[in-house]
N, C-alpha and C positions, 0 to 999 in steps of 0.2 A: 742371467748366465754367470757361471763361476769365472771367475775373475782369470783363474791359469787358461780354461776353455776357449775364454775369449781371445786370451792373448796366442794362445796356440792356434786359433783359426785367424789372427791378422798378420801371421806368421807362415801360413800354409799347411801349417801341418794337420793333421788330422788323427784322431787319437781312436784307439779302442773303446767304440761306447758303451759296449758292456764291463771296463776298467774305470774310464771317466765317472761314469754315474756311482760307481762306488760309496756306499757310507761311510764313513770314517772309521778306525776302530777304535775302542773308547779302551785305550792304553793310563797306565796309574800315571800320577804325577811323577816330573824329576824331583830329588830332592834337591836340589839346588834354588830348582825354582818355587819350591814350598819354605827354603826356607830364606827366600827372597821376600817372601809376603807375609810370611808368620812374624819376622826378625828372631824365629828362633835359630839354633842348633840343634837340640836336643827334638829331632823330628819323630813321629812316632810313626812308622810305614805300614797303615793298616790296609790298603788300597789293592794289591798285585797276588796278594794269598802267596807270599812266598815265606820258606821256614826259620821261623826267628830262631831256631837254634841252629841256625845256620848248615852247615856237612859235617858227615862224620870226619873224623880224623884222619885216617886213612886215604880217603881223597887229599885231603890237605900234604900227607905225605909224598902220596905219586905226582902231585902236581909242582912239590918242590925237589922234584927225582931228580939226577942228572942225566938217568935212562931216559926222558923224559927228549924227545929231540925234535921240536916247534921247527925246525927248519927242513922238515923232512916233509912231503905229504902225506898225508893220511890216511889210511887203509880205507878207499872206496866202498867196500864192502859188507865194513865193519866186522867180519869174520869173527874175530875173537869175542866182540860184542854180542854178536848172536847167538854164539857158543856157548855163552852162558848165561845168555838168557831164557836159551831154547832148556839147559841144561834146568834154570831153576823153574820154569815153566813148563816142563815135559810136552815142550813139542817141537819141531822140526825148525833147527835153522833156515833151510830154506823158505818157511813158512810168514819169517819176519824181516819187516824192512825196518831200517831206523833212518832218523830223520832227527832234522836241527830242528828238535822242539817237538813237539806232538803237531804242535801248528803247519810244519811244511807238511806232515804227511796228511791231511786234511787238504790242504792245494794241492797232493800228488793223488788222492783220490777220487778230485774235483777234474781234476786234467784227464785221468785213464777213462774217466767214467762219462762224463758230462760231455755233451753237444750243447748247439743253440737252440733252444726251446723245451730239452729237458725237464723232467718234473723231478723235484726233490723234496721232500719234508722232515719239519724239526718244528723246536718249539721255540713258544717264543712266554717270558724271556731267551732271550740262547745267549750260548759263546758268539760273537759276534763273526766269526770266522767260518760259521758252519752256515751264515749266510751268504758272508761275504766271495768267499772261494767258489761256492757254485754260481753264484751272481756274475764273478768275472769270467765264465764261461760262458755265460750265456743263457744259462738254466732258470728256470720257472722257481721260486721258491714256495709252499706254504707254510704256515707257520702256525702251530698249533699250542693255543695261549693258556697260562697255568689257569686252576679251578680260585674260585673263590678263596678255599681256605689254603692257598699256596700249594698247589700239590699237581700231580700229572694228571691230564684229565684221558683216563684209559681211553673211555667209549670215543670219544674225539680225533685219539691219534690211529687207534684201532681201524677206525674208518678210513681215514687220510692213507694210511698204509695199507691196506686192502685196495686201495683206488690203484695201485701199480705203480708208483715213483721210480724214478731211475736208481736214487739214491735217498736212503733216510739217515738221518745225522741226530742221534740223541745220547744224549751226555749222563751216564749215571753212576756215580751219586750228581746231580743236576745242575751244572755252572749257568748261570749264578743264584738260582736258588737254594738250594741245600739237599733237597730229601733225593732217597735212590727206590728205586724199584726194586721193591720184594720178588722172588723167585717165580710168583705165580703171577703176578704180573707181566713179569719182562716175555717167561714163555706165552701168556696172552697175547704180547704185539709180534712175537716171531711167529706166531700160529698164525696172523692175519698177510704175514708178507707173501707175497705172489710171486709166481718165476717172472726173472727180470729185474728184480730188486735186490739191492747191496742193502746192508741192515751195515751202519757204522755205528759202535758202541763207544764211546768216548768213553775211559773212564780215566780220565786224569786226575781223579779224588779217590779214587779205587781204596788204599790203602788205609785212607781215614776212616771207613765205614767199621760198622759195628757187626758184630756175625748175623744181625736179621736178614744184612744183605747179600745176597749171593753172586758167586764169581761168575761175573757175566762169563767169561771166558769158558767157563766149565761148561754152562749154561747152552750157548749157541754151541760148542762143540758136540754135544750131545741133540743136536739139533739136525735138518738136514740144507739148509740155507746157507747162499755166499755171504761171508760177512767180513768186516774188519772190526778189531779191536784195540781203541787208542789207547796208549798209557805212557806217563811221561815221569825223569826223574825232575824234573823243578819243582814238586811240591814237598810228597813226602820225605824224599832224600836231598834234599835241598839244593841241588844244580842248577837253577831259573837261570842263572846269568852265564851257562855253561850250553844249554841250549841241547840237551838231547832227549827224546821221544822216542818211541816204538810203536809198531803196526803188526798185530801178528793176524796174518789172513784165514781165509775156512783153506784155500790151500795153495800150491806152490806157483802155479799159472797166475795168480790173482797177483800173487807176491812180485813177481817177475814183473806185471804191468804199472804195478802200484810204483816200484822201485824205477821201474825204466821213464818215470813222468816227474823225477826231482833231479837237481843236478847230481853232476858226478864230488866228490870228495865232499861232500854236504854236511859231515860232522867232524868237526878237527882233532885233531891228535890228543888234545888235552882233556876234551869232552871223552871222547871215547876211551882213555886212562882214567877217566876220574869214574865213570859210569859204573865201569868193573869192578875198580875200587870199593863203592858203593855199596856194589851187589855183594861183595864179600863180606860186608857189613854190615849184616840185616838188625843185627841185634841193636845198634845205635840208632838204627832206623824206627824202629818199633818200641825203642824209650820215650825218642820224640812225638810220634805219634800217638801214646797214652797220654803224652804231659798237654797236648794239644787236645786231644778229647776231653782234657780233664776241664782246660780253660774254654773249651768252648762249653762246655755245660755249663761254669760256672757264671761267663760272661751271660748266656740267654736266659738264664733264670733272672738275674739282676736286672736286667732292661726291660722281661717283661713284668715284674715286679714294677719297672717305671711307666709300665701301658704301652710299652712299643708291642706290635705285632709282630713274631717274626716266626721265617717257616720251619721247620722243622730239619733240622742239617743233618747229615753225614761227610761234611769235608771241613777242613780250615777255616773256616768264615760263615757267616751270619747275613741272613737277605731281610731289613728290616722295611717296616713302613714308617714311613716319618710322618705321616698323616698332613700331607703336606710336600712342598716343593724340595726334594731333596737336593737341590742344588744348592740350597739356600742353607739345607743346616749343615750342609757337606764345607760349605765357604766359611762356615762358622767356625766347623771344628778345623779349619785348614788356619786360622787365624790363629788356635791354641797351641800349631805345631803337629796337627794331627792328620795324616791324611785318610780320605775313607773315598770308597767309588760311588758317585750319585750315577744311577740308573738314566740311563736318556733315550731308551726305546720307550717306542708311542706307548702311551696306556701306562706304564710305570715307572714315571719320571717322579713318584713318591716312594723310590725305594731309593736306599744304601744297600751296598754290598760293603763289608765289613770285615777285614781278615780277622783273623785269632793270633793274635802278636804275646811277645812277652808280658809276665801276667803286672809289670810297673804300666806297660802303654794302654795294654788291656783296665787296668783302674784308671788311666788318663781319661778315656775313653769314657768310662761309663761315669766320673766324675760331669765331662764336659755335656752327653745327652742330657745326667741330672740337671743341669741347671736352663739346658735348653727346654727339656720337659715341663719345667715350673714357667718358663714363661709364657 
């Protein structure tokens, strides 16, 4: 028995056991404490997929505003947020919830939708969250496992989602593997969903993809199915430590229950000034995102030129095989100053996930595999 479980039943209490059984989630190292064990400084954060060229300017300016007033609370609502999201996305404010991170609106979809014994499906590897939040409901999960050569296994999930699930939870461009669903693919698995099912499209890598892939959102809009669509700014406009997401639903009913299942003032004043900001900024956004696609091609040619496998990406980071215990080379390179995420769902505890960092950490990087490779 878990050691807090125990202690909370010689205590009387009695906990949530669809919370207690919980898996962990496999969150990136602190730097402090990598660079506790490296003895370096000089750390290289390849671990969290967040964007080493940090935010545009503009955020930096509204956040050092003096209009700018942290003692105020925060428009509940996000009004002006949605205002212009809806504005760059042509579709109905009403139709979009935000949320502190993409992650809580994943637990706000998990709560509206999910009862105890629930069916839900997603793949596995997954985001860890698209298990864990219907779990703490109470919900049945399956889990539908990538193909040999890293890629979505259609005929599998096709299946799985035709069986009627409450909720489906698939991430594309694909965390943590890489590749996204082509256009005639993704309408394949909306052609298989049955009345009764929420289709949830994560696309929290949305922006990194290349034009083969298409705007889920276009996608399912021109669809006839309930759906939501995650997308968040902590990757490509660089906000991760800022915490804001968005949910744009098939329509405004959906939106209403999605929104009425997270707290109230959920994103703070600073997130939602810097968001805007952002959005005003597309152009800074989409510099970084080329210099990012450039290093990530340039990083997965190099490694597999060193024999690593690895799958085919459309987002910030690389899903490799280490042909072998990836905790072990992940501890290697965490000894160089380097951090990277070793894989610890069943069946692919021989993978890294690997962000795309600046292109000095990025040569760290593939310096430290070479000499792991030769041993």
């Amino acid at each position: 028995m878990d050691n807090s479980v125990e202690t909370a039943s010689q205590n009387g209490l009695a906990f949530n056991p669809n919370v207690a059984a919980l898996p962990p989630y496999n969150a990136g190292m602190n730097i402090a404490v990598a660079r506790s064990i490296s003895g370096r400084d000089d750390i290289a954060r390849l671990a969290s997929n967040e964007n080493p060229d940090g935010c545009s300017p503009a955020v930096l300016a509204v956040l050092a505003s003096p209009s700018l007033e942290p003692w105020r609370y925060a428009d509940p609502a996000c009004a002006a947020l949605r205002a212009a999201l809806g504005q760059k996305l042509s579709v109905e404010p009403g139709t979009i919830v935000v949320g502190n991170g993409s992650e809580e609106l994943i637990a706000a979809v998990s709560r509206a939708m999910l009862v105890p014994g629930a069916s839900v499906a997603t793949v596995v590897p997954s985001f860890g969250l698209h298990e864990i939040e219907p779990l703490a409901q109470g919900a049945v999960v399956t889990k539908v496992a990538m193909t040999y050569d890293l890629g979505f296994d259609l005929a599998a999930l096709e299946e799985v989602i035709a069986s009627g699930p409450r909720v489906v939870f698939l991430s594309s461009p694909w965390n943590p593997v890489g590749p996204a669903l082509d256009r005639g693919s993704l309408q394949r698995l909306i052609a298989a969903v049955r009345p009764g099912t929420l289709f949830v499209l994560d696309e929290a890598y949305f922006e990194f993809a290349d034009h083969s892939c298409p705007d889920g959102l276009e996608v399912l809009r021109a669809s006839e199915i309930p759906f939501v669509v995650l997308r968040t700014f902590s990757k490509a406009y660089g906000l991760a430590g800022l915490r804001v997401g968005y949910a744009i639903c098939s329509n405004a009913a959906l939106a209403r229950v999605v929104a009425a299942a997270k707290t109230p003032f959920n994103v703070n004043v600073a997130a939602q000034a810097a968001a805007i900001a952002a959005l005003g900024d597309e152009a800074w956004m989409l510099a970084s995102v080329a210099r990012l696609r450039g290093e990530r091609a340039r990083v997965g040619a190099v490694l597999e030129g060193l024999g690593f496998q690895i799958a085919p990406s459309q987002t910030n980071f690389l899903f490799l095989d280490c042909d072998g215990d990836s905790a072990t080379v992940a501890s290697a390179l965490l000894r160089e100053g380097i951090i990277v995420k070793a894989w610890r769902e069943k069946g692919y505890e021989n993978y890294l996930r690997i962000t795309i960092g600046a292109p000095a950490d990025n040569d760290r990087l593939i310096g430290a595999l070479a000499r792991i490779a030769r041993r």
